[in-house]
C-alpha positions as CSV (number, residue, x, y, z in Angstrom):
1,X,95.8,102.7,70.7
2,X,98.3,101.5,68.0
3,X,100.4,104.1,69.0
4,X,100.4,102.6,72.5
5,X,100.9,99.1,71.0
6,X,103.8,100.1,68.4
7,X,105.7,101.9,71.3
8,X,105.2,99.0,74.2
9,X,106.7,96.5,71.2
10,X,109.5,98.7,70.9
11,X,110.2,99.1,74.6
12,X,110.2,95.5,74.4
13,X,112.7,94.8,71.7
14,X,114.9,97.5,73.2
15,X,114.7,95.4,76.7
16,X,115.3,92.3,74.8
17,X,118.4,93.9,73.2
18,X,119.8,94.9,76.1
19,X,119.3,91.7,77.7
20,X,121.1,89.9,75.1
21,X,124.0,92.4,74.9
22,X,124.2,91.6,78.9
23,X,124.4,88.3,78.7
24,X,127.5,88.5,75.7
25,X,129.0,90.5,77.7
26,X,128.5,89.1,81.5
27,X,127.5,85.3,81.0
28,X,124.4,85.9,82.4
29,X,121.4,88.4,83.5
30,X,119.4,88.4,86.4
31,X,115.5,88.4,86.5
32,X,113.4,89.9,89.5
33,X,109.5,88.4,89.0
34,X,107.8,90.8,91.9
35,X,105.2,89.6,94.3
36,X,101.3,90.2,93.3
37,X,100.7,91.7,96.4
38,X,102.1,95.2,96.7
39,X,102.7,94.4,100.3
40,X,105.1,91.6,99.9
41,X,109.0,92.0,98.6
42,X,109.6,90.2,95.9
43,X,110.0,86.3,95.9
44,X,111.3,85.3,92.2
45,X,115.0,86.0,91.9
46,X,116.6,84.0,89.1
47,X,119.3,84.0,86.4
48,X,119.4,82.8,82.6
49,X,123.0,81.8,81.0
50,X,124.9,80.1,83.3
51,X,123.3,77.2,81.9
52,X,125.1,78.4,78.2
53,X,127.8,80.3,79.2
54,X,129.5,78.1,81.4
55,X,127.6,74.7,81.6
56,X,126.1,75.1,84.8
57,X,122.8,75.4,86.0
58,X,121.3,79.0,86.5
59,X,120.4,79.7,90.0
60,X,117.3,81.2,91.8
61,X,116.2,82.9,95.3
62,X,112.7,82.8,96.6
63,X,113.2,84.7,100.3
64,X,112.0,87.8,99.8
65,X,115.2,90.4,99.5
66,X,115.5,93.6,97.9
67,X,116.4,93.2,94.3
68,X,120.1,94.8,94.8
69,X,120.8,92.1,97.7
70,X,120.0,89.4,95.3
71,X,121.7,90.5,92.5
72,X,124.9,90.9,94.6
73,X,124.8,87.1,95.8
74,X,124.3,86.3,91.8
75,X,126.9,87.6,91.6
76,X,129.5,86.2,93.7
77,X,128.2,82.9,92.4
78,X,129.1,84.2,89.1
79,X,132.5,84.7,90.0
80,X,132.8,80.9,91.8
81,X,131.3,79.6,88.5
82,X,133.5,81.4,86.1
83,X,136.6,80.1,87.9
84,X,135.2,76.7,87.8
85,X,133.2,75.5,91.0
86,X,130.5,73.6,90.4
87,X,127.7,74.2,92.9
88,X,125.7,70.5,93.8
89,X,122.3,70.3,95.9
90,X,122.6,69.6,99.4
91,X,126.3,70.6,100.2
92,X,126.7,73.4,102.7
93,X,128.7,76.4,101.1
94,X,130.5,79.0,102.9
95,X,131.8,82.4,101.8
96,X,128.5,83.5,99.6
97,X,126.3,84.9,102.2
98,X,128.9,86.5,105.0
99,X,128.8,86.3,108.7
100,X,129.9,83.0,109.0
101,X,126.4,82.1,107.5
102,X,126.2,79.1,105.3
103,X,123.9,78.0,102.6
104,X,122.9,74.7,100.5
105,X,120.9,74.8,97.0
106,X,118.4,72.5,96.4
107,X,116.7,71.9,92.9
108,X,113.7,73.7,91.8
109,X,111.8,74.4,88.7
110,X,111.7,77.7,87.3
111,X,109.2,78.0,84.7
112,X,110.2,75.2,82.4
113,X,113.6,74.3,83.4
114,X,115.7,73.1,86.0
115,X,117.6,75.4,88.5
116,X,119.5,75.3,92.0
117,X,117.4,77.6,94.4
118,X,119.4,79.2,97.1
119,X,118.3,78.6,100.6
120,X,118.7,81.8,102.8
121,X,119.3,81.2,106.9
122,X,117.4,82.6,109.3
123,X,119.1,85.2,111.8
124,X,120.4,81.5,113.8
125,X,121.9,80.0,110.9
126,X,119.7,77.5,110.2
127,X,118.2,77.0,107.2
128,X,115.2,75.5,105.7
129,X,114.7,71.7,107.0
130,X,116.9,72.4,110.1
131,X,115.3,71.7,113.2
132,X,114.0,75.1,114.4
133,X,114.2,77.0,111.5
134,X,111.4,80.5,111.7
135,X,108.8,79.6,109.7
136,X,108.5,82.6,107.4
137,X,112.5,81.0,105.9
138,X,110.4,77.8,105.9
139,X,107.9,78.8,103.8
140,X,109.4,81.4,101.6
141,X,112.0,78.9,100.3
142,X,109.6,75.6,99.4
């Protein structure tokens, strides 16, 4: 049982390590908190170090994506952020998603702090508090 202990601490410092070394040498490093039920993508995409690296709030996605999708959009928004933009609540943004699709942030609380939650489009292109919106976008993105 210690055995099991010693080694799960030290897979834990090794993750912690990496983590760190990511975030020196990226700005930032994406999290992915899965659903509890196995049936269900995951709903708690969200970054740590924007906030430090380049004075802007870190981000997060609640529609349920696969991990790789997510991590792609982080970061383009990396990118936008490292030249300078500034991403504000409530302002439509193009060029992030594709398509033509647009999408707004909107502030949330991630565990103890403050972040801008990206709200996802349904298939029409409207988003969460659009008239018509499908339900499921509705309701995956409160």
């Amino acid at each position: 049982m210690d055995d099991d202990l010693a080694q799960r601490a030290r897979r834990i410092k090794d993750i912690e390590a990496k983590q760190r070394h990511l975030k020196l040498v990226h700005g930032w490093i994406g999290h992915y908190v899965p659903e509890r039920d196995e049936d269900k993508p995951g709903r708690n995409f969200h970054t740590h170090g924007f906030d430090e690296t380049w004075g802007h709030p870190d981000f997060q996605i609640t529609m349920p994506l696969e991990p790789t999708v997510a991590h792609a959009l982080f970061w383009i928004l990396a990118r936008r952020v490292k030249k300078g933009e500034k991403f504000e609540t409530g302002i439509p943004y193009e060029g992030i998603l594709g398509s033509g699709f647009i999408t707004k942030f909107v502030e949330a609380k991630e565990d103890d702090r403050i972040v801008l939650r990206m709200l996802i489009p349904d298939k029409d292109g409207r988003l969460p508090g659009d008239d018509g919106c499908a339900s499921a976008f509705e309701e995956n993105q409160q």
